[in-house]
N, CA, C and O atoms as a GROMACS GRO file, in nm:
protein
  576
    1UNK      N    1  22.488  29.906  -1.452
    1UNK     CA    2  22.349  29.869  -1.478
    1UNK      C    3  22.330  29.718  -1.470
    1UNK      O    4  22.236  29.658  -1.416
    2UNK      N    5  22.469  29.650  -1.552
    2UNK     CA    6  22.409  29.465  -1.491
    2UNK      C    7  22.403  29.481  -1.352
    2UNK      O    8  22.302  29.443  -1.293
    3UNK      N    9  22.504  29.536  -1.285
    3UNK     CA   10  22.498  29.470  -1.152
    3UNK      C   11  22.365  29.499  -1.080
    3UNK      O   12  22.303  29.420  -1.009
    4UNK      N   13  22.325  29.649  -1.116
    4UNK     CA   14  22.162  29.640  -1.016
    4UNK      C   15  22.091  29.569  -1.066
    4UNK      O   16  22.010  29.510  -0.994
    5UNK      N   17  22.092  29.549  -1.196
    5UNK     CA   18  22.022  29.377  -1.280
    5UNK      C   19  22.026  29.246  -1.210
    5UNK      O   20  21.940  29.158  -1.205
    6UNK      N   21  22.113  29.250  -1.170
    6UNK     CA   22  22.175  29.087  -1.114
    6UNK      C   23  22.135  29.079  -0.989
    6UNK      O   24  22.121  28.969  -0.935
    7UNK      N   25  22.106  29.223  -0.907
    7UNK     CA   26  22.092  29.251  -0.771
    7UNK      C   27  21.893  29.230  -0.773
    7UNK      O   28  21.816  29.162  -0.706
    8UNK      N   29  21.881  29.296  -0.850
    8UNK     CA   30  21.699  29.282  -0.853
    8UNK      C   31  21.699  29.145  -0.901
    8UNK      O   32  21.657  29.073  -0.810
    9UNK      N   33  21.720  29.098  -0.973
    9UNK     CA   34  21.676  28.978  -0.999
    9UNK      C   35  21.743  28.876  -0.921
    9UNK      O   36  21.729  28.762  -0.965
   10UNK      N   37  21.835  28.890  -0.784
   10UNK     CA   38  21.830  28.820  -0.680
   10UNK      C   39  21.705  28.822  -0.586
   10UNK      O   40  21.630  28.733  -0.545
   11UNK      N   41  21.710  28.969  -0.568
   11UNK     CA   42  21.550  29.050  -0.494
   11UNK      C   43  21.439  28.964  -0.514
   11UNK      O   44  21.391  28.897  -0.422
   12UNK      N   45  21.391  28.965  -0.645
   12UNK     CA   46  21.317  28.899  -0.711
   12UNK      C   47  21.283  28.723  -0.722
   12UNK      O   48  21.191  28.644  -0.746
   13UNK      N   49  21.422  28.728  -0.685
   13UNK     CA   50  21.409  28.548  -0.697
   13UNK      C   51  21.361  28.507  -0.524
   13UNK      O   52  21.304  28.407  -0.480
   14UNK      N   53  21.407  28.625  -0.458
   14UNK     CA   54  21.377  28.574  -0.314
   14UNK      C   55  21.260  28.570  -0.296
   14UNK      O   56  21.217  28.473  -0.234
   15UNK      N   57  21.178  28.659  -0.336
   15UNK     CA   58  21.030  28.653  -0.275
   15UNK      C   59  20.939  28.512  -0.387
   15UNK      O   60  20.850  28.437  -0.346
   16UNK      N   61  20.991  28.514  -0.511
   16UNK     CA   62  20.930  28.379  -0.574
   16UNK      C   63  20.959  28.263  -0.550
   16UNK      O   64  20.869  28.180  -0.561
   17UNK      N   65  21.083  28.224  -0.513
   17UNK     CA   66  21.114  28.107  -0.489
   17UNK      C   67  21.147  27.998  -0.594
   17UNK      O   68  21.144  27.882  -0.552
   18UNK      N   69  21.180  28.021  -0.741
   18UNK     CA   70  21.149  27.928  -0.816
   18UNK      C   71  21.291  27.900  -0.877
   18UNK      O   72  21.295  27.834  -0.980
   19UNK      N   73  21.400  27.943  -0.825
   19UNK     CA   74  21.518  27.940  -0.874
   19UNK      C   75  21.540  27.961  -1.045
   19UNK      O   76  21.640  27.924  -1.106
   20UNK      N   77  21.457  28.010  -1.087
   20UNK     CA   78  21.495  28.054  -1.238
   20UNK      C   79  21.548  28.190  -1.271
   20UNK      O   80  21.610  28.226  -1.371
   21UNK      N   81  21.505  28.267  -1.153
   21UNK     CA   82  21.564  28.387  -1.197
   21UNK      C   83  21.716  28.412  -1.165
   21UNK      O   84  21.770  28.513  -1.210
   22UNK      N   85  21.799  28.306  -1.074
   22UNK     CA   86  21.890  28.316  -1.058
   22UNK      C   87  22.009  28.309  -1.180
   22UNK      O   88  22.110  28.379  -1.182
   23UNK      N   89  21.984  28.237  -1.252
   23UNK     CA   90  22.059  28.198  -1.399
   23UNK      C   91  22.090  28.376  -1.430
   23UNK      O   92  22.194  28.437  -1.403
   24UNK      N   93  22.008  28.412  -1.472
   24UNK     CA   94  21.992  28.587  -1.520
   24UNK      C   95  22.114  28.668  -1.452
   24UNK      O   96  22.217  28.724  -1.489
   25UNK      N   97  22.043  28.642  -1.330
   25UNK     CA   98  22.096  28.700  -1.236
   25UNK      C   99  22.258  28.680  -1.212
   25UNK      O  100  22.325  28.779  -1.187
   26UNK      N  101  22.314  28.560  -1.220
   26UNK     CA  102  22.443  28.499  -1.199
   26UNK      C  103  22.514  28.583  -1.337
   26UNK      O  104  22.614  28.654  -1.341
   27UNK      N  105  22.426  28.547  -1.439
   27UNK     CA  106  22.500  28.616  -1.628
   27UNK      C  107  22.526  28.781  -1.587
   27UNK      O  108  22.638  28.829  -1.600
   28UNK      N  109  22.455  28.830  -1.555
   28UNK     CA  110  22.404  28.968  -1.510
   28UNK      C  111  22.553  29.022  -1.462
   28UNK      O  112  22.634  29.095  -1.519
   29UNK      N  113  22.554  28.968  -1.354
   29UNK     CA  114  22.626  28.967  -1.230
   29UNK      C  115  22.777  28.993  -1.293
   29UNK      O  116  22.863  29.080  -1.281
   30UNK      N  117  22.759  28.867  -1.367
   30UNK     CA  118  22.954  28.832  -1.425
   30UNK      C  119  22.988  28.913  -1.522
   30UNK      O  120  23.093  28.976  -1.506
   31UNK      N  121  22.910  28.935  -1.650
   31UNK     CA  122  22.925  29.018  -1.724
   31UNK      C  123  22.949  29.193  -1.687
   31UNK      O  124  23.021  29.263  -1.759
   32UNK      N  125  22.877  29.248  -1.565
   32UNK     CA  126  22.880  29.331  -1.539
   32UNK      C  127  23.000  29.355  -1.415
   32UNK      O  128  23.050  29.467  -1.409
   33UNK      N  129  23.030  29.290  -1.355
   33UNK     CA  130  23.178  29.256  -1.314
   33UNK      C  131  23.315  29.296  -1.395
   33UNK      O  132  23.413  29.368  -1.378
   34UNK      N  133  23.254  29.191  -1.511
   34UNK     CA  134  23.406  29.186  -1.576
   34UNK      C  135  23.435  29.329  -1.640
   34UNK      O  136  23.542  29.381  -1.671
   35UNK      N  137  23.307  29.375  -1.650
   35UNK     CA  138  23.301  29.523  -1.726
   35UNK      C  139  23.340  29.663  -1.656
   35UNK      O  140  23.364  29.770  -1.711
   36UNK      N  141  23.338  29.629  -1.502
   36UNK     CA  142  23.361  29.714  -1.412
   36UNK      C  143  23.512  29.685  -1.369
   36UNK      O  144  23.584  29.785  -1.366
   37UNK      N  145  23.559  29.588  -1.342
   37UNK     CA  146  23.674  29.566  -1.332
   37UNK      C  147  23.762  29.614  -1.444
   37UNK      O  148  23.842  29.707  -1.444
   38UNK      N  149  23.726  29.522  -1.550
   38UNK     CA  150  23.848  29.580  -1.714
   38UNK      C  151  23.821  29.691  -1.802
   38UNK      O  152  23.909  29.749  -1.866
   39UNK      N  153  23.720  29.713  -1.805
   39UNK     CA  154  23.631  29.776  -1.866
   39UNK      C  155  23.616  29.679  -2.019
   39UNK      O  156  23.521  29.713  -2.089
   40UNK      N  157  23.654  29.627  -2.043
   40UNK     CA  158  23.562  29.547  -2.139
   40UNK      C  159  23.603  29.384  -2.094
   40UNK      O  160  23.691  29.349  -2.016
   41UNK      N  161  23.514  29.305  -2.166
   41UNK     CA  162  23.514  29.160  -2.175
   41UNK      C  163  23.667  29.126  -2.202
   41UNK      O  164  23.734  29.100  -2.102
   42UNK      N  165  23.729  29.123  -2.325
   42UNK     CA  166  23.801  29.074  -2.364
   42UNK      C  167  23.960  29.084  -2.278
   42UNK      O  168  24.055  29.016  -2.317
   43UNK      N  169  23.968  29.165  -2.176
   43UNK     CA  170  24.080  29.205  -2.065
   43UNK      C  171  24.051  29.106  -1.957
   43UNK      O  172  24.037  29.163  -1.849
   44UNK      N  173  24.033  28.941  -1.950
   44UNK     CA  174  24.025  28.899  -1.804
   44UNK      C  175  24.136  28.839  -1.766
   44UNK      O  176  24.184  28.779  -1.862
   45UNK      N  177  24.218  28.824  -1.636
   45UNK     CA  178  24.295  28.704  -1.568
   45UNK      C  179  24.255  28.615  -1.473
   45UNK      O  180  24.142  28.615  -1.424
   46UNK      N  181  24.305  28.573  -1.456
   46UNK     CA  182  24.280  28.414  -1.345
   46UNK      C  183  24.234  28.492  -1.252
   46UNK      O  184  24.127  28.462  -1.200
   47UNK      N  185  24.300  28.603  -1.211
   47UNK     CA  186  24.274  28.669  -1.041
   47UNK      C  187  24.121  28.730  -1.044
   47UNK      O  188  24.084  28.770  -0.934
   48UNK      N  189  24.024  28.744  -1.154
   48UNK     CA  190  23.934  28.855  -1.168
   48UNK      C  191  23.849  28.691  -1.156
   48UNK      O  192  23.758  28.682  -1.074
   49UNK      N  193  23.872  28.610  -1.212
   49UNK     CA  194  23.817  28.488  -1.229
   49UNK      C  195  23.772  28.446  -1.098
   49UNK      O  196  23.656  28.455  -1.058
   50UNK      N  197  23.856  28.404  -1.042
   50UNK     CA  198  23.825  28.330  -0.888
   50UNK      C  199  23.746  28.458  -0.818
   50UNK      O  200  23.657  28.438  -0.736
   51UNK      N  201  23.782  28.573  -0.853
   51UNK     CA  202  23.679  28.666  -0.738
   51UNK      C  203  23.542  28.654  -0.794
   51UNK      O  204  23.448  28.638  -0.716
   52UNK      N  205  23.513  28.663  -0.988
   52UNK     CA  206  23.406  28.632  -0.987
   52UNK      C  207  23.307  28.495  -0.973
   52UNK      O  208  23.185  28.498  -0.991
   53UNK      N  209  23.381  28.379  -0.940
   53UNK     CA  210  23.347  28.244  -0.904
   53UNK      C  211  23.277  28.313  -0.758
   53UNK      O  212  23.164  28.342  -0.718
   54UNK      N  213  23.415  28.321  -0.710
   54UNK     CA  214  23.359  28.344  -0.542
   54UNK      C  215  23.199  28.409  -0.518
   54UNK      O  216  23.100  28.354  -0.470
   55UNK      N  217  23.215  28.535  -0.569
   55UNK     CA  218  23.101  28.646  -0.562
   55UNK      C  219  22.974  28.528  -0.605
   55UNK      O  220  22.884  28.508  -0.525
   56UNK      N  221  22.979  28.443  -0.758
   56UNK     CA  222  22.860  28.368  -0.804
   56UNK      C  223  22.850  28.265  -0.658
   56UNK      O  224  22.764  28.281  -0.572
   57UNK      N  225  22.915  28.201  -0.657
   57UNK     CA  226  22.909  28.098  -0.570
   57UNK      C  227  22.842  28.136  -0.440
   57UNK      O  228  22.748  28.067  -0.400
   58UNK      N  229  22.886  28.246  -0.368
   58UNK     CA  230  22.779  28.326  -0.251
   58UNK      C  231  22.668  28.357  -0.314
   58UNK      O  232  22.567  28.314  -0.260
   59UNK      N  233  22.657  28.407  -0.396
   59UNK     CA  234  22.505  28.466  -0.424
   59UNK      C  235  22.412  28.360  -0.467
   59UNK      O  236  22.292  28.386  -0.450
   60UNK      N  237  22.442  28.240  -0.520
   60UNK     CA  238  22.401  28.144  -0.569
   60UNK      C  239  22.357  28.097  -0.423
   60UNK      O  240  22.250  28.138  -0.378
   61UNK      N  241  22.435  28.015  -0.351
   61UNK     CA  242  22.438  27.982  -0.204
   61UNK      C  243  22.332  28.056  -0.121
   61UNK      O  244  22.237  27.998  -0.068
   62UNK      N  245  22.361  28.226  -0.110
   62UNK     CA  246  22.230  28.274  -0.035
   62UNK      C  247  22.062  28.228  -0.101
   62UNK      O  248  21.970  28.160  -0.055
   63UNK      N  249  22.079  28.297  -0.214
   63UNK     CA  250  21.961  28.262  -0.278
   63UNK      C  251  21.861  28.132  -0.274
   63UNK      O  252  21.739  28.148  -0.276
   64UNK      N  253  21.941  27.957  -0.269
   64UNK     CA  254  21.922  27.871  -0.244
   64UNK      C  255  21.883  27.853  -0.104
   64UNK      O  256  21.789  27.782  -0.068
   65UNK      N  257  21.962  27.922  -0.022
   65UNK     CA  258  21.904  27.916   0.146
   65UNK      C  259  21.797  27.985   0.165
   65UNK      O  260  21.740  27.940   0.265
   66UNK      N  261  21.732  28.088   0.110
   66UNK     CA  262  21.640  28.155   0.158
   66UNK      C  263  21.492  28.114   0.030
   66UNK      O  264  21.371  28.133   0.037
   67UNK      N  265  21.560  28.068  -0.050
   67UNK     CA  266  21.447  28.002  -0.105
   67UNK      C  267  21.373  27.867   0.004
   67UNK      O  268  21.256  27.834   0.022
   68UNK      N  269  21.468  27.827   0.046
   68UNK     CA  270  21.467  27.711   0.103
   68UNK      C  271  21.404  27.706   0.250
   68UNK      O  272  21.347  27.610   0.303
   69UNK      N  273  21.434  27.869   0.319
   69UNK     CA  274  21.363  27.920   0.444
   69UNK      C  275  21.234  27.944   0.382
   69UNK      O  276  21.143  27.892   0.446
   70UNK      N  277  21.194  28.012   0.268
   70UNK     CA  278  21.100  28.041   0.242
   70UNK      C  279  20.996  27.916   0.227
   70UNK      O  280  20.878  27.951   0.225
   71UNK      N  281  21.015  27.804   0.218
   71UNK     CA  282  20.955  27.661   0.163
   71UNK      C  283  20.891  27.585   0.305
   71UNK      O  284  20.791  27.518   0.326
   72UNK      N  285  20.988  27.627   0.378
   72UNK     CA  286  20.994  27.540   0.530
   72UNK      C  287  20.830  27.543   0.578
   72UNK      O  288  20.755  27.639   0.562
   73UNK      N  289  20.807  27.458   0.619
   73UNK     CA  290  20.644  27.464   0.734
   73UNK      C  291  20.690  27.522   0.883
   73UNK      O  292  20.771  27.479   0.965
   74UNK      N  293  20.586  27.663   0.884
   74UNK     CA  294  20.557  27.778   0.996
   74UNK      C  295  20.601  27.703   1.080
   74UNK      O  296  20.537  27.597   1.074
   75UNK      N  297  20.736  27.697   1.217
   75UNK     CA  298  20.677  27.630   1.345
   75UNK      C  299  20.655  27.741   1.434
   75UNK      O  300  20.748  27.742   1.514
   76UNK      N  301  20.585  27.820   1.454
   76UNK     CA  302  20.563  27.888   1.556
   76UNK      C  303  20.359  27.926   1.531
   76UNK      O  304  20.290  27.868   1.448
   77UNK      N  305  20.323  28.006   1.604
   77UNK     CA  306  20.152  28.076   1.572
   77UNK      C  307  20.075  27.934   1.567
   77UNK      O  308  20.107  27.823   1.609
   78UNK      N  309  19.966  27.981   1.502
   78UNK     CA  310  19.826  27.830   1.451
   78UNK      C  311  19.918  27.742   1.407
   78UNK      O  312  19.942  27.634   1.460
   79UNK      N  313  19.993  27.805   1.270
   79UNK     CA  314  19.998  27.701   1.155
   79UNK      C  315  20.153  27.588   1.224
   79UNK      O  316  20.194  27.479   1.185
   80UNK      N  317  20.193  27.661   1.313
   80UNK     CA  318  20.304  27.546   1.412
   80UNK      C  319  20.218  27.439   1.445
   80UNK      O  320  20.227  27.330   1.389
   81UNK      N  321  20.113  27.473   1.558
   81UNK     CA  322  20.043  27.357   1.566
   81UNK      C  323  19.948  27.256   1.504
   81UNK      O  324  19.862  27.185   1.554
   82UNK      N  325  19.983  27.271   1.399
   82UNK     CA  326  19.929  27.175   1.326
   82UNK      C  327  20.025  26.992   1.280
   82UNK      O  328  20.135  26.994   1.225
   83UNK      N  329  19.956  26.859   1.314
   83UNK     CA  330  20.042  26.792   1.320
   83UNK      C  331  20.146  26.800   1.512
   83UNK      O  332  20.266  26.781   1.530
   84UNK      N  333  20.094  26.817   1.563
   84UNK     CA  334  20.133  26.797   1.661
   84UNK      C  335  20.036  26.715   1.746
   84UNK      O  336  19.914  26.715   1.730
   85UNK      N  337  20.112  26.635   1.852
   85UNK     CA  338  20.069  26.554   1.928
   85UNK      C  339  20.062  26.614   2.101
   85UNK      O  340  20.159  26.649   2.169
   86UNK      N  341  19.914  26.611   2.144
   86UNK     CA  342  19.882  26.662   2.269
   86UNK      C  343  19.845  26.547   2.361
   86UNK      O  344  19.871  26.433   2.322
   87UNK      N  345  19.781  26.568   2.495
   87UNK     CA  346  19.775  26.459   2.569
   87UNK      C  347  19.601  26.537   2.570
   87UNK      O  348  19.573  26.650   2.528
   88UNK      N  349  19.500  26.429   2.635
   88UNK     CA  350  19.357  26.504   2.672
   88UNK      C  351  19.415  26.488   2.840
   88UNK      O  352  19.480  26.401   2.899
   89UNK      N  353  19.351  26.627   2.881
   89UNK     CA  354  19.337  26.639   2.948
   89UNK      C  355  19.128  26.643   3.071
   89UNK      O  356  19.090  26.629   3.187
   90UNK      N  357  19.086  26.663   2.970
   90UNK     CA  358  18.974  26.654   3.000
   90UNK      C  359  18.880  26.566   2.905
   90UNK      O  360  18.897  26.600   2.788
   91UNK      N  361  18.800  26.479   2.917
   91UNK     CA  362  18.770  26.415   2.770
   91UNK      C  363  18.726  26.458   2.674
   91UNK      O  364  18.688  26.575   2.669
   92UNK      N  365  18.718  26.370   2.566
   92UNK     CA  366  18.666  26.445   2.444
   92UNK      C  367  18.525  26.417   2.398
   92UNK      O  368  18.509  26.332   2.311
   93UNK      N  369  18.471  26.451   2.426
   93UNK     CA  370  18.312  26.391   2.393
   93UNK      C  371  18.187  26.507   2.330
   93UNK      O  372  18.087  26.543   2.393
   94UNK      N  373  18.220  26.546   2.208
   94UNK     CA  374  18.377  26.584   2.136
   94UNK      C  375  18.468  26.675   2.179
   94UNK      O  376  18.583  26.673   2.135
   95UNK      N  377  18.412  26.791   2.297
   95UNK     CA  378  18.483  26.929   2.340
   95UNK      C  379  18.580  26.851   2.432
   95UNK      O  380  18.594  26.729   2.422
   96UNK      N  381  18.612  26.887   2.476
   96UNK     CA  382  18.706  26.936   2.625
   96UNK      C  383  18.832  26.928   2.598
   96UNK      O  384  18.863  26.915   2.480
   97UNK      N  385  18.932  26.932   2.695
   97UNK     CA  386  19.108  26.976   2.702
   97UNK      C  387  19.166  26.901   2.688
   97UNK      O  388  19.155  26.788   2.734
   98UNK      N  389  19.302  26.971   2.568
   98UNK     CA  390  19.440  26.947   2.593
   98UNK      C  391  19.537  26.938   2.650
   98UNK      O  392  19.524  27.036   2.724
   99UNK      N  393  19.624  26.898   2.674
   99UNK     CA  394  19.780  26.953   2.717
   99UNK      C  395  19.890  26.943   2.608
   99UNK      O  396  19.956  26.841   2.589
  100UNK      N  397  19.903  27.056   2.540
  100UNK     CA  398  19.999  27.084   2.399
  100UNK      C  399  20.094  27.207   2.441
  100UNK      O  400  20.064  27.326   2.444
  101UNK      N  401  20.232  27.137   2.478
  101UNK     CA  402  20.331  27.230   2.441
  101UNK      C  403  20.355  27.343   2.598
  101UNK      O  404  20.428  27.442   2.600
  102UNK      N  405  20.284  27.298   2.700
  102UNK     CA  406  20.299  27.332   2.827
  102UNK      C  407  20.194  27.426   2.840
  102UNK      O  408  20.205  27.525   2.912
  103UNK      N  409  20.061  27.392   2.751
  103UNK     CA  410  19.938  27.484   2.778
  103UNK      C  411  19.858  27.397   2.760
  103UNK      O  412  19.878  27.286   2.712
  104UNK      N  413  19.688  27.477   2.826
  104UNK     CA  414  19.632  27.321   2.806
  104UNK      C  415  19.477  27.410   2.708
  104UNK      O  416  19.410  27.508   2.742
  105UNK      N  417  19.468  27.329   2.592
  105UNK     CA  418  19.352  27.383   2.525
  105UNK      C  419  19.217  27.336   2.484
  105UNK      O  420  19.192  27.216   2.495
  106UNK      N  421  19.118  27.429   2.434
  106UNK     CA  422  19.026  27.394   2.464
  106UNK      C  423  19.053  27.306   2.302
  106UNK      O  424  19.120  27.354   2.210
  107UNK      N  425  18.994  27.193   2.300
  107UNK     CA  426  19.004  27.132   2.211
  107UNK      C  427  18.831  27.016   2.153
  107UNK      O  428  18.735  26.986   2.225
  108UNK      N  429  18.851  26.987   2.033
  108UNK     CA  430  18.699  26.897   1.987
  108UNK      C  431  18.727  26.768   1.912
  108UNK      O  432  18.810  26.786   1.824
  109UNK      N  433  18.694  26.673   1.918
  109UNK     CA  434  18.754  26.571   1.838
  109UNK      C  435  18.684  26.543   1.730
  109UNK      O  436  18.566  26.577   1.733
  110UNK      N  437  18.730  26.482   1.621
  110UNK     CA  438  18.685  26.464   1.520
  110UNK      C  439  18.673  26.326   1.458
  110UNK      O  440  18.642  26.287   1.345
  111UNK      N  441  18.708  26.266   1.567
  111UNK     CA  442  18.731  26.124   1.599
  111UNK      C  443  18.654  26.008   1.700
  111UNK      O  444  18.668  25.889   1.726
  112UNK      N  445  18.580  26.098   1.732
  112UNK     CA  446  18.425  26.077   1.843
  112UNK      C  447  18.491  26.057   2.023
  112UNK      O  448  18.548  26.159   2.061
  113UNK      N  449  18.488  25.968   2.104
  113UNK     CA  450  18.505  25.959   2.223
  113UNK      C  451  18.685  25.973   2.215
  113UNK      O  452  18.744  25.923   2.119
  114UNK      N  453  18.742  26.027   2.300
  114UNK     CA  454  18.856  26.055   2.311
  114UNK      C  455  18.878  26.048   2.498
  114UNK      O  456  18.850  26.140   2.574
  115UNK      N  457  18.928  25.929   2.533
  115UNK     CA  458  18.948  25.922   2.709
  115UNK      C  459  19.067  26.001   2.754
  115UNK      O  460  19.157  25.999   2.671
  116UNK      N  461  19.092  26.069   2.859
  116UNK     CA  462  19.196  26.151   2.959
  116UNK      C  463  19.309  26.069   2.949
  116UNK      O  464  19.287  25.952   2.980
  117UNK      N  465  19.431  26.096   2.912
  117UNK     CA  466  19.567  26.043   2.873
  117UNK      C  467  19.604  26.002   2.728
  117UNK      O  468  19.714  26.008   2.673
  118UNK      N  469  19.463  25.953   2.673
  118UNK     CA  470  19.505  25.948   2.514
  118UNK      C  471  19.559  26.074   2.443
  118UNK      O  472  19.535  26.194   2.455
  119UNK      N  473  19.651  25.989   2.355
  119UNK     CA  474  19.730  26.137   2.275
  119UNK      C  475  19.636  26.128   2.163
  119UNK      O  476  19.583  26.026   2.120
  120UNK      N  477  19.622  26.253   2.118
  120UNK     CA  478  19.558  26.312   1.970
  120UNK      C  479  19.636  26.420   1.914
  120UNK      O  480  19.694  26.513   1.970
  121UNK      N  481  19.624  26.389   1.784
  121UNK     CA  482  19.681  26.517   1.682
  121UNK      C  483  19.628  26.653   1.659
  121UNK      O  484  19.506  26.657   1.641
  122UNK      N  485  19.670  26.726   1.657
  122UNK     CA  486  19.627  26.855   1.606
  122UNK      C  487  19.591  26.884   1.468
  122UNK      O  488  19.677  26.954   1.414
  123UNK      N  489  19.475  26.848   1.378
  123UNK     CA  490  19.465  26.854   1.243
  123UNK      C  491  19.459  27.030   1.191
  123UNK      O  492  19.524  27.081   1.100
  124UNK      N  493  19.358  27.095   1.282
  124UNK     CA  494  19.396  27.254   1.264
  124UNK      C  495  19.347  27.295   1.356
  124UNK      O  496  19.296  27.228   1.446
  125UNK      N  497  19.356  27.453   1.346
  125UNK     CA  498  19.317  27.525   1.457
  125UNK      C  499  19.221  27.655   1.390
  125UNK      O  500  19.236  27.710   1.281
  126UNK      N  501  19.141  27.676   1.473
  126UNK     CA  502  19.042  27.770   1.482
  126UNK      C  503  19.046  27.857   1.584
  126UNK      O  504  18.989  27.826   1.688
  127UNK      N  505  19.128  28.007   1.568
  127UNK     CA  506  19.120  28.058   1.719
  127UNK      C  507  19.182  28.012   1.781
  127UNK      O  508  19.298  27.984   1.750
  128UNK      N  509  19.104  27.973   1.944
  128UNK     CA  510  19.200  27.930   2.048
  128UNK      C  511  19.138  27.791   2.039
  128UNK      O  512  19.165  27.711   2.128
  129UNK      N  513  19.065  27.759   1.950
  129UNK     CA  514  18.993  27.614   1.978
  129UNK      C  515  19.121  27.503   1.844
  129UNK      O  516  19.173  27.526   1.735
  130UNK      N  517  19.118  27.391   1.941
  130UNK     CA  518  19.208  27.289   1.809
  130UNK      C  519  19.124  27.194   1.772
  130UNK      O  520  19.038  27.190   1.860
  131UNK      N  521  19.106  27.126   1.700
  131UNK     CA  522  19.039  27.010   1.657
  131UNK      C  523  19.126  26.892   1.644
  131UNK      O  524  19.237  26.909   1.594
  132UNK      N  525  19.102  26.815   1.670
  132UNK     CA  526  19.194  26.665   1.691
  132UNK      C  527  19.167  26.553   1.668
  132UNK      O  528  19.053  26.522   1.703
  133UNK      N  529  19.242  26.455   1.608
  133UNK     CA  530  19.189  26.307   1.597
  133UNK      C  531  19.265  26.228   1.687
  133UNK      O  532  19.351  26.294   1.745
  134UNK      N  533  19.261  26.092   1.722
  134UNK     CA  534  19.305  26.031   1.795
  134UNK      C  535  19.460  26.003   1.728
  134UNK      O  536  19.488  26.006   1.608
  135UNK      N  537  19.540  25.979   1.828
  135UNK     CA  538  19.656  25.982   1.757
  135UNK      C  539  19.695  25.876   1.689
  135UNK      O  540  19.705  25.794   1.781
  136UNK      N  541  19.722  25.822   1.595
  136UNK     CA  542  19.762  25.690   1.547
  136UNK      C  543  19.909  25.727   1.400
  136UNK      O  544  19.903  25.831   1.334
  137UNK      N  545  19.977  25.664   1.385
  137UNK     CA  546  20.044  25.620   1.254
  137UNK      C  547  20.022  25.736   1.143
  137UNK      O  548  20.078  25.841   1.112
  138UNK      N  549  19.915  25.660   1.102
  138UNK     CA  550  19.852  25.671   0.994
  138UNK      C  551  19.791  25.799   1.031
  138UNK      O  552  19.731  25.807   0.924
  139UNK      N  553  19.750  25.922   1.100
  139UNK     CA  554  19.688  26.049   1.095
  139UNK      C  555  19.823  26.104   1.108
  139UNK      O  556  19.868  26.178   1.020
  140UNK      N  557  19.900  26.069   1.224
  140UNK     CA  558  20.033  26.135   1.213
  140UNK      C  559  20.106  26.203   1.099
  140UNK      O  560  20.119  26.321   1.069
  141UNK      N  561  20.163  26.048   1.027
  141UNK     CA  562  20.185  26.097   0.843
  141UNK      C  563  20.115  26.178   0.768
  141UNK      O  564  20.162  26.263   0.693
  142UNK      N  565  19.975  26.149   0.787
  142UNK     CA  566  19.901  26.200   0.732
  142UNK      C  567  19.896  26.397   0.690
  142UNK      O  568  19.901  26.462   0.585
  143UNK      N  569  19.884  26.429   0.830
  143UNK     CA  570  19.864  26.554   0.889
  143UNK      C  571  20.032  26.642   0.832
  143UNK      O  572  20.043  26.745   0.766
  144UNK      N  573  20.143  26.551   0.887
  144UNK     CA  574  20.271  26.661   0.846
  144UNK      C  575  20.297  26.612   0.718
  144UNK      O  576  20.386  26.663   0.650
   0.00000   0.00000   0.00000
C-alpha cells in the first residue's frame, strides 16, 4: 500500500509541478520498501540501503525532469511563435507579409510603418494572422 502511495503521489506531483509532493512520496516509497523486502523496519543492511538510495535517487531525478518539461515555453503551434523574429516581406502599413521560419505570413504591425527587409517580432498570434513590432533590444527581451 506505501508503494502505490509513493507511486500516486509521483503521478500526482507530475501533473502539478510543485515539487512538494515528492517528499511524501520518497518517505512512502522507503518505508514501504523496507517493509517488503524485511518485512519489518527494524531488519535493514547496507545492501537494501544502496538499492533504496538508488530507487529514491531515480524517482527523485524523473520527477524533477518532467516537472521541468512541464515549465518549458511551447516551441512548436501559435504559442512557438511568439518572440520570434521574421523578415517583412511585404510592408507593413499596418497589414501585409512575413517571412517566419520558411513561410511567409499574413502579418499587422503594432508599431505603425514597417519597410520590406526590416525584422519584427512576433508579440502573438491570432489564427493565421501575427501581429508584430519592429524588432529592437528592448521588445526582444521583452516578448521572451
Amino acid at each position: 500500500m506505501l508503494i502505490a502511495l509513493a507511486v500516486a503521489l509521483f503521478i500526482i506531483e507530475a501533473h502539478t509541478g510543485t515539487m512538494i509532493l515528492v517528499a511524501g512520496g520518497i518517505v512512502a516509497l522507503i518505508i514501504g520498501l523496507l517493509f517488503l523486502i524485511n518485512g519489518s523496519i527494524t531488519n535493514s543492511d547496507s545492501g537494501l540501503a544502496i538499492v533504496v538510495i538508488l530507487i529514491v535517487a531515480f524517482v527523485a531525478f524523473a520527477t524533477w525532469r518532467v516537472v521541468q518539461i512541464h515549465r518549458r515555453r511551447a516551441t512548436t503551434g501559435r504559442e512557438g511563435l511568439v518572440g520570434k523574429i521574421a523578415v517583412v516581406r511585404e510592408r507593413l502599413n499596418p497589414n501585409g507579409t512575413v517571412f517566419l521560419e520558411g513561410e511567409l505570413w499574413s502579418a499587422q504591425s503594432e508599431s505603425g510603418l514597417v519597410e520590406v527587409g526590416q525584422e519584427v517580432v512576433v508579440t502573438w498570434v491570432d489564427g493565421l494572422q501575427l501581429y508584430v513590432t519592429k524588432h529592437s533590444v528592448e521588445t526582444y527581451t521583452k516578448v521572451r
